[in-house]
Every structure is written in C-alpha cells, then in structure tokens.
C-alpha positions in Angstrom: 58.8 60.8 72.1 58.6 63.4 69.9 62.0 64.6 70.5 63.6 61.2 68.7 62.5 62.8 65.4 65.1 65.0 63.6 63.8 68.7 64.0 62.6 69.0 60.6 60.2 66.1 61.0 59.0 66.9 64.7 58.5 70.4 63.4 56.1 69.1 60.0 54.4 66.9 62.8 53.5 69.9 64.8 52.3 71.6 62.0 49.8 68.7 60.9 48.7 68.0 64.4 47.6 71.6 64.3 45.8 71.5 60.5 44.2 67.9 62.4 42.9 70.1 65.2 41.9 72.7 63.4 39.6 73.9 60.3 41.4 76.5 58.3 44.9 77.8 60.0 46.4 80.9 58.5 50.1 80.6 57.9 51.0 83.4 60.4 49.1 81.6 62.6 51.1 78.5 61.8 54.5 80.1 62.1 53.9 81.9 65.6 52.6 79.1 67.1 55.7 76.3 65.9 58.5 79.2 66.2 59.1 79.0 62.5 58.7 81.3 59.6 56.3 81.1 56.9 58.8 80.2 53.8 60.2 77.0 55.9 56.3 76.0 56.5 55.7 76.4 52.7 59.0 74.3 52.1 57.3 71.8 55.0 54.0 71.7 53.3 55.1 70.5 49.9 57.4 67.7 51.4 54.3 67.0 53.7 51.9 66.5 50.5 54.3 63.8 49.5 54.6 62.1 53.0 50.6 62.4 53.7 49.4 61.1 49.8 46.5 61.2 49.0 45.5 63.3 51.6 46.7 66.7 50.7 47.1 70.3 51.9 44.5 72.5 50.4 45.4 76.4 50.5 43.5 79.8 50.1 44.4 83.3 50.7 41.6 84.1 52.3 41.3 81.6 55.0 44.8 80.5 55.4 45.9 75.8 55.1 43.8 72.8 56.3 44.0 69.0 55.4 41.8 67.9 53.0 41.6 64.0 53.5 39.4 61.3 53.0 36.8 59.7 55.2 39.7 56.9 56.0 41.8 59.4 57.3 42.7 59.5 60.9 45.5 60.9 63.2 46.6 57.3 63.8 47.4 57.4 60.4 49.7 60.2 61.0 52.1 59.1 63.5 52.3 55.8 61.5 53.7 58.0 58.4 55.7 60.1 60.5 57.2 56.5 62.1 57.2 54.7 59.0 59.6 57.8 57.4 62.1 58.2 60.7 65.3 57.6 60.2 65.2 57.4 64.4 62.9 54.9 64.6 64.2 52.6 61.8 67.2 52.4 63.1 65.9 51.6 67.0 63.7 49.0 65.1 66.5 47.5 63.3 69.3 47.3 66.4 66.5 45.7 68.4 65.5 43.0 65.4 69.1 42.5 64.6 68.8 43.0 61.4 72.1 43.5 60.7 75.4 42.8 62.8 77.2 45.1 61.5 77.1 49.6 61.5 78.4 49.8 58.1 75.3 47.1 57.2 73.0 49.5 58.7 74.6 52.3 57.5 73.9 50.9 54.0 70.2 49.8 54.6 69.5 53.5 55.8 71.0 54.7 53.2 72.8 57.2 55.4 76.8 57.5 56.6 78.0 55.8 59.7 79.2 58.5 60.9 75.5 60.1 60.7 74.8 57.1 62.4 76.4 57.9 65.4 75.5 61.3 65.5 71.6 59.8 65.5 72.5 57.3 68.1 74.6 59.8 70.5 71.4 62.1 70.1 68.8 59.4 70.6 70.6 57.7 73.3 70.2 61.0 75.9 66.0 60.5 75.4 66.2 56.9 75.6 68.1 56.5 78.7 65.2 58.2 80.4 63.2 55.2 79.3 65.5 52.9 80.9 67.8 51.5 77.9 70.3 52.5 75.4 71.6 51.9 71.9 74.8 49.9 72.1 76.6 50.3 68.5 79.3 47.8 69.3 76.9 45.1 70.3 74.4 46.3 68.2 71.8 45.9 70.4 69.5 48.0 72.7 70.8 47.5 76.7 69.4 48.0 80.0 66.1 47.1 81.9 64.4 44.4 80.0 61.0 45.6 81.3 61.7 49.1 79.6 63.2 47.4 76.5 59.8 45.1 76.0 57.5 47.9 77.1 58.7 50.4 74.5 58.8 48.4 71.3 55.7 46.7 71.9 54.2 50.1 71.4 56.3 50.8 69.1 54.7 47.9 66.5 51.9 48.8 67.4 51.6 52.5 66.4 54.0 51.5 63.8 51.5 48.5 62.2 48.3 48.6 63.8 47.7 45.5 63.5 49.9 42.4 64.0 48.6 41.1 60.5 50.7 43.7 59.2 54.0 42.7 60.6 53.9 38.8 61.1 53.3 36.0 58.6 49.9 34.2 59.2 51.9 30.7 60.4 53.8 32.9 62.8 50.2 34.4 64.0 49.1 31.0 64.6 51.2 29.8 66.5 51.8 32.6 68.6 48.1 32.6 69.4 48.5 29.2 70.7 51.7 30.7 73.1 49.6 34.0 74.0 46.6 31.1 75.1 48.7 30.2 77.4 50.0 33.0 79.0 46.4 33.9 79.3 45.0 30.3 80.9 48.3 31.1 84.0 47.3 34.6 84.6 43.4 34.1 84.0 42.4 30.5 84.4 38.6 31.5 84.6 38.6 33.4 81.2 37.4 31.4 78.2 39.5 31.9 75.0 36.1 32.4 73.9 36.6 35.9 75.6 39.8 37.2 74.1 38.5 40.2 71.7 40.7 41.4 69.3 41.6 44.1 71.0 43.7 42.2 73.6 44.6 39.7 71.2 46.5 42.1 68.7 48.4 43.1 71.6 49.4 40.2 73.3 50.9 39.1 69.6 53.0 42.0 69.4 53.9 42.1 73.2 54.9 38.4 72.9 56.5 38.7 69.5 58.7 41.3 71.3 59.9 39.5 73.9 61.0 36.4 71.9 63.3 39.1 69.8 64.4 40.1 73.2 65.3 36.8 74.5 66.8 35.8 70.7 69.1 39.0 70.3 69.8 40.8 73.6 71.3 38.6 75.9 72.6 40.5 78.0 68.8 42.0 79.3 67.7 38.6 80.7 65.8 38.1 84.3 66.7 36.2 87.4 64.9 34.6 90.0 61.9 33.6 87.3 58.8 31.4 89.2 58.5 28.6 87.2 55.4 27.8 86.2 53.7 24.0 83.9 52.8 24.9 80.6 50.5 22.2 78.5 51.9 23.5 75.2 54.9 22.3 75.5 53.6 18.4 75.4 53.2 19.3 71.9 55.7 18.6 69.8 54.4 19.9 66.7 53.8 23.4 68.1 57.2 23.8 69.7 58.6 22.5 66.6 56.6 25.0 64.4 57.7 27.8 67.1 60.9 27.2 66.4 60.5 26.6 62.4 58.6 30.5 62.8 60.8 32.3 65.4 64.2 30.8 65.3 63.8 30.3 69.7 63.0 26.9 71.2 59.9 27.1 72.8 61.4 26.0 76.2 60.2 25.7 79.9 62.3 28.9 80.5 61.3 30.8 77.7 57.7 30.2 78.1 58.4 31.3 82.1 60.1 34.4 80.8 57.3 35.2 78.3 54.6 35.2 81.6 57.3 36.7 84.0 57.2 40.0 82.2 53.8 40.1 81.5 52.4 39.7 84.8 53.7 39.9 88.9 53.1 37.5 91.4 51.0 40.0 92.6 48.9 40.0 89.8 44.6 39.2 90.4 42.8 37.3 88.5 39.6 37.7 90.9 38.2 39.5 93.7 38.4 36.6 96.0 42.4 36.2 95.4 42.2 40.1 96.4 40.3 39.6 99.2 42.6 36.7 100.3 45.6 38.9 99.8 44.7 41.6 101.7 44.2 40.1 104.6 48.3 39.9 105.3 48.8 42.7 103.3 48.7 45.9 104.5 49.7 48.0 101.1 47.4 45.6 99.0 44.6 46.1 101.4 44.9 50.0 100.7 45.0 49.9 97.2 41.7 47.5 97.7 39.9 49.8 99.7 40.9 53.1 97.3 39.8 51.3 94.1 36.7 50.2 95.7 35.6 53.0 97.2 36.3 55.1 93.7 33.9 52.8 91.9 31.3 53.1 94.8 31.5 56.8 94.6 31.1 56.5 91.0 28.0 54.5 91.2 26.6 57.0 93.4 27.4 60.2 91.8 25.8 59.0 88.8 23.3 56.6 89.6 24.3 54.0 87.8 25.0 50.5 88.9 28.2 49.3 87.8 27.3 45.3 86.1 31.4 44.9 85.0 32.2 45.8 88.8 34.7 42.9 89.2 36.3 43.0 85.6 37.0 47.1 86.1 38.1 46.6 89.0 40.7 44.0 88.5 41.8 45.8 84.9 42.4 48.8 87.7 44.3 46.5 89.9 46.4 44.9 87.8 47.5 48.4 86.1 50.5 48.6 88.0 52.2 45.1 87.2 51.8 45.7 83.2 52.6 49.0 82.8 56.7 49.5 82.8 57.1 52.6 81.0 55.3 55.3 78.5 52.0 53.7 76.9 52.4 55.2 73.7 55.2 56.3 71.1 54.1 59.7 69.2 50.4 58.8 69.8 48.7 59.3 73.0 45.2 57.8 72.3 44.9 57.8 76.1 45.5 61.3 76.7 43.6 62.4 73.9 40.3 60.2 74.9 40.9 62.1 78.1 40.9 65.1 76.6 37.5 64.7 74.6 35.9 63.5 77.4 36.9 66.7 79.5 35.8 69.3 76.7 32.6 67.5 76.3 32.4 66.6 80.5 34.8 69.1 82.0 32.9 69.3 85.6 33.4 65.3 86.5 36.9 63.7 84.9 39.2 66.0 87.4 37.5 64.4 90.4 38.0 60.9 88.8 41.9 62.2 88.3 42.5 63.3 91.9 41.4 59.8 93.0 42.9 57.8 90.8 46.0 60.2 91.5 45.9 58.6 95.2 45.3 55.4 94.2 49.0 54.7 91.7 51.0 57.7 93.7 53.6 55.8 94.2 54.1 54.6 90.8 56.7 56.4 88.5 54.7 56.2 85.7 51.8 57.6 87.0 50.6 60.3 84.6 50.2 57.2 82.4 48.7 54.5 84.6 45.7 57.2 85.0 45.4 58.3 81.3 44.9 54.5 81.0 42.4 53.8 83.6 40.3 56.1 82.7 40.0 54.5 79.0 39.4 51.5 80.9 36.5 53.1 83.3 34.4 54.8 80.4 35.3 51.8 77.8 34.2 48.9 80.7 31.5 51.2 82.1 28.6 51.4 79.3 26.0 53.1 81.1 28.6 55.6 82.4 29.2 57.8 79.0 24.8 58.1 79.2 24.4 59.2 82.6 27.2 62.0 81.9 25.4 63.1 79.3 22.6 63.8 81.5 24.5 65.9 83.9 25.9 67.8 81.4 25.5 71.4 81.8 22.9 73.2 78.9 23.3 76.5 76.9 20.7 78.5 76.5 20.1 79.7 73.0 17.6 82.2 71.2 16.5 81.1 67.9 15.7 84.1 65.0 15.4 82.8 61.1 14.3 84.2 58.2 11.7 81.9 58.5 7.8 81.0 60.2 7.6 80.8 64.1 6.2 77.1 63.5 9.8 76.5 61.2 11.8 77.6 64.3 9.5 75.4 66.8 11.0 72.4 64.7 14.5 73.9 64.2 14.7 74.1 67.9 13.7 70.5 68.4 16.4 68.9 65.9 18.7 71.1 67.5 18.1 69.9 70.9 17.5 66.5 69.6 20.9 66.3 67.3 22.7 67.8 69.8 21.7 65.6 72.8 20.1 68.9 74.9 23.3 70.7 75.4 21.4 73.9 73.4 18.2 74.7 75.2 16.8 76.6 72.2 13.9 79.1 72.2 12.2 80.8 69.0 11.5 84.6 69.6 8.8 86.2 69.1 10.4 90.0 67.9 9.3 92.5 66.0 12.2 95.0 65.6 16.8 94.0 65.6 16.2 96.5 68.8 13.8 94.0 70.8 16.3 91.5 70.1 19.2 93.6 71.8 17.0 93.5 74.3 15.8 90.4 75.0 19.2 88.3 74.1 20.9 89.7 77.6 18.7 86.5 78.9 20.4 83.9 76.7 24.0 82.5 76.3 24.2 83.0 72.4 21.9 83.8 69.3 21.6 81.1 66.4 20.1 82.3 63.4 20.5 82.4 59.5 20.8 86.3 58.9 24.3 87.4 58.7 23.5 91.1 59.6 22.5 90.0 63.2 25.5 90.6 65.2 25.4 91.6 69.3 28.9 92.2 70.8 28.3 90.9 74.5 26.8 87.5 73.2 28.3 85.5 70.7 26.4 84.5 67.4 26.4 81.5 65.3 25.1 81.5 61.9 24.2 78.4 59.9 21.7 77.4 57.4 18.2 77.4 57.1 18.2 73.7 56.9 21.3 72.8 59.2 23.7 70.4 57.9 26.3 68.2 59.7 28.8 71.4 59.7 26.3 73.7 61.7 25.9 71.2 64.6 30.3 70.6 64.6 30.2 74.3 64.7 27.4 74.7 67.3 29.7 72.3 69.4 32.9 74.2 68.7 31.3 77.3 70.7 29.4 75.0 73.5 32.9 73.3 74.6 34.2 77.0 74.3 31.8 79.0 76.0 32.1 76.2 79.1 35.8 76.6 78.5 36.0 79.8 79.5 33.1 80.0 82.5 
C-alpha cells in the first residue's frame, strides 16, 4: 500500500529501503534506480534525517550515501515513521476511530484544508476500493465489507504500534484479554491460556480492539446470519461493566458473537479429528486434507526430519483460509521478506514448497498472501527444518592465499568453514609463484585472501583481513548468495 503515500513520501521510502538493502549507494545509482534526479534526492535526504533521528544519512564522495543507525534500528522501524508521518494514513485512522464527526474537525486536526482533504480522500479511495471499502466523507466513516474493513486496520495498528501496549491503556488491555480468552476457549477449547504466547496475544488485542471500533462507529458494515454461540464472561458483571467503562460498547451476547464470527468460520479446526470427521461428507474439505498432508509428508521425507508439531502446523495451514480476508501487511511485508531470506540463503528447496502450497489455496483470492504466510508458519513451527536445510545447502569452493604461514591458513580455513556453517569449502595453497596461482584457481569458485594485488578476471576475489572480522564473513556471504544467484 505504498501507493496511499503522497509521491514525495513513497519516493523517500524507496530511497531508504534501498540505503536498508544496501551498504554504500552512489547517488547516481540512487536517482536511476527511483526515476528521480540527484538534487530532489539531496532535498529527500535532509527531510529524511529529520524523519529517521537519530539514525542519520552519512555521505562520502568516494563511495556514494548509506544509513548509519544504531544497533536498535530495524526496517520495522521504518514503515512505522513513514506511517506515523502520513497524512494518508492519519486520516484512514481517524474516519475509522471517529475521532471527529465533522471534515472541517479533521481538517483542523491535520492541519491541512478541506479541500486537500478531498483531494486525499478522492485519491485514496481508487486503492482502497480494491481492498473492499471506501472512505465515506459524509458519514465519516470507512464503508463496505466488514471483513476487509477489520482485516486492514488490524494491520494497520499493528505496523503502526507494535505492540498493543503502545496504543491501549493497561485497564483496557485487561479486560480485553479476558474477551480475547474467550474467543480463544470457542475456537480452541483444548488450548490452555497457559499457551497463548505473546505473539498471538498482541494480535488478538489489536484484532479485537478493531472490531469493537467497527461495531461502535460503522454501522452500516454489520453481519447477518451470526451462529450464536454461550459465552461464560458475560455472567460477570464486573467485567462487562468494566468493558463498557473501557470501550464505550456493551459487552453483549451479540457483540461477543460478532467478535468470534469474524475471527473464525464454521469451518474452522480446532483438531485433526474434527478434520477427519469433516471430511468424510466433504468432498472439497477432504482435498484440502489430503494436499496439506501430503505436503508435510513430502517434507518429512525430503529432509529427513520428523515433523513433532505435525498436528499444530497442520491446523495453522488449515485454518489459513478462514482468517485471512485481505493483504497481511500495510507497507511491511515481513512475510515476503522472510521468504525472500530464506530463498537467497536456500534458493534450490522454497519454490517446490510454493508450487504446492500454490495448489493447496488456488482458489483463494488472496493467495499470494496465504502462502507468504504459511511458509512463516512452516519454518517458524518446524524447528528442525531451518537445520536440515542447512545441510543440503550447496558449498563453494574456495582457495585460500595470505600473507601469512600454511599452518595460519589451515586455521583460517577452519573458522571460515566453522563461522560460515560450510557454505565455503576452503583450501590453503601451497604456491610458489602469482603464475601457479592463475593456474591452479581454474579449480575453485573464488580466491579469498588478504593481498590486494591478487586479482584473476574469470574468478571473483574477496579480500578481507588477516584476522577476519564480522564484516569479512557478511561480505563472504554477499558473494555466496550471488555467485548461486546467478548459476
């Protein structure tokens, strides 16, 4: 949703994704690759120093711009700034809160025009509609599929705050934790609140702090035909008081129904067995069964490894299609971008767990995410799985010439291997002459060594220290993913 941003701010986010990928980018560089020339990047990188503080833009005219930030720096940190600053997204925020019932009121808050306003809106509206809702300025609210509404601005809080300690008060967090309980006990009787790690806890409180907005303000979205379902919590009176004292929403039979109605289907597992049972008179269930099933078996057997969270992965797979209504992320795609590292690092094995997982949610319209997401849940479920891919991951073979003893290199070529979990399969040569090394580095993939003056054109060659430091093993990784990049 990059688009939502005014051009001036989707264009400064392009150019720090780029520093964030990169070490040093030269500003020609930078202004070929975002379409834009170098005195509007310079103009970008001063208001970018003041968005980004302290993390700062460090410049040389030898090597070009890079961030320099501190260890607590992260790209999550990035879209939050970039959020935190929209104009876009403050105003989405604030029609969906109500925070004002009025567009002059808004106007006012945003410190803009209302006729800006609508110009924002009019603009917005064209990307939003292809997430299933709208801004409406003369109800001041946001309109259409309530699914689409809930499953946007949940992820929205959550690039937004990170945390739901950041956006609620710690009464409110109490008792939603109690409402979230319960929505857990329907949909999973057989897990313990023992069991709810923060993870899932942080984002049922800012899924179910979003739907009682959406039930308060936009009336218009509700659902029909809700199952109705007990709920113990509301035999306590001092927690649907104190809901109500928090939230300004009775904590009613319906509500609570509506609350577990768009979190989970009535086709929704909360075990094996109840799959098993359901796809006995279910032919489409029973498919989906037998895909998921055979993917983890396959995945065993590729890589020997027994899979001891069988049922839970399984399920979480499952399940996938009844929670996820829409995009899974606002500017940040942690998904894809796990993906992504897991592919440079693992490149040979991922596709094949893409085409079937591709047959598995084919149908579904938001597909490209549904898979993004299950495989964060296969290699974050799946402990052993990350180990045995290291083992099967393909080697480079390396000379080794230093300024330096043969018994020196021996050791380099062990920390190397060591460090670098065998991707380098290093060997020391024993040369007497730059012209014996010509000749014997045809047999090797690249040359690592400390003397600057050693360079072979059909081979490339990395030099680092004597003593290696944590930059010559990120660099010796930068040409590994590269050189199996390009073969």
């Amino acid at each position: 949703m990059k688009d939502i941003l005014s051009s001036r701010s989707k264009r400064q986010l392009e150019l720090v994704e780029l520093l964030a990928d990169n070490d040093w980018v030269t500003l020609a560089t930078a202004s070929e690759t975002l379409n834009a020339p170098v005195k509007t990047l310079k103009s970008d990188i001063i208001e970018l120093e003041a968005l980004l503080a302290p993390t700062t833009i460090e410049a040389s005219k030898k090597y070009g711009i890079r961030l320099a930030a501190n260890y607590d720096f992260c790209k999550t940190s990035i879209y939050q700034k970039f959020i935190k600053n929209s104009v876009e997204f403050q105003l989405i925020e604030n029609i969906f809160l109500h925070s004002f019932s009025t567009i002059i009121d808004l106007a006012d808050n945003l410190y803009t025009s209302v006729s800006t306003i609508k110009r924002i809106v009019l603009r917005v509206n064209q990307l939003l509609q292809l997430e299933g809702f709208t801004i409406n300025l003369k109800k001041m609210q946001l309109v259409g599929d309530p699914h689409s509404i809930c499953n946007f601005m949940q992820h929205y809080f959550y690039e937004k705050y990170g945390v739901a300690e950041s956006l609620l008060t710690p009464p409110q967090l109490i008792i939603l934790d109690q409402v979230g309980l319960q929505i857990v006990k329907q949909a999973l009787p057989n897990k313990s609140s023992h069991d709810l790690d923060f993870s899932l806890l942080n984002r049922l409180r800012f899924y179910t702090y979003t739907v009682i907005n959406l039930l308060k303000h936009n009336s218009e979205n509700q659902l029909s035909d809700i199952a109705e379902k007990q709920f113990a919590i509301l035999n306590d009176t001092y927690a649907c008081d104190e809901f109500y004292s928090q939230f300004q929403l009775p904590l009613s039979q319906a509500n609570l129904n509506t609350f577990f109605y768009l979190f989970f289907s009535d086709e929704y597992i909360d075990s094996l067995a109840q799959a098993q049972k359901m796809i006995k008179n279910d032919r489409n269930a029973y498919l989906k069964y037998q895909k998921i099933e055979t993917l983890l078996l396959e995945i065993e057997k590729k890589m020997d490894s027994k899979c001891h969270n069988f049922e839970n992965i399984f399920i979480r797979l499952y399940n996938l299609d009844y929670q996820i209504h829409g995009r899974t992320y606002i500017l940040h795609d942690k998904n894809k971008e796990f993906l992504l590292s897991i592919k440079n690092l693992y490149g040979h094995f991922p596709m094949e767990l893409i085409q079937s997982l591709q047959a598995i949610f084919y149908s579904s319209p938001h597909k490209e995410y549904m898979i993004n997401e299950s495989i964060s849940i296969l290699f974050t479920n799946w402990p052993d799985l990350l180990d045995r891919l290291e083992y099967s991951t393909p080697t480079m073979k390396a000379c080794l010439l230093f300024n330096s003893s043969i018994e020196y290199m021996d050791m380099l070529s062990e920390r190397i291997t060591y460090y670098l979990r065998g991707r380098f399969s290093c060997t020391p040569l024993h040369i007497t002459s730059l012209e014996e090394l010509e000749k014997q580095a045809v047999e090797y993939d690249c040359i690592i060594t400390n003397i600057p003056e050693i360079y072979i054109n059909t081979i490339p060659t990395i030099v680092i220290p004597l003593i290696p430091d944590a930059k010559s093993f990120d660099k010796l990784m930068l040409v590994y993913e590269d050189y199996f990049d390009q073969n």
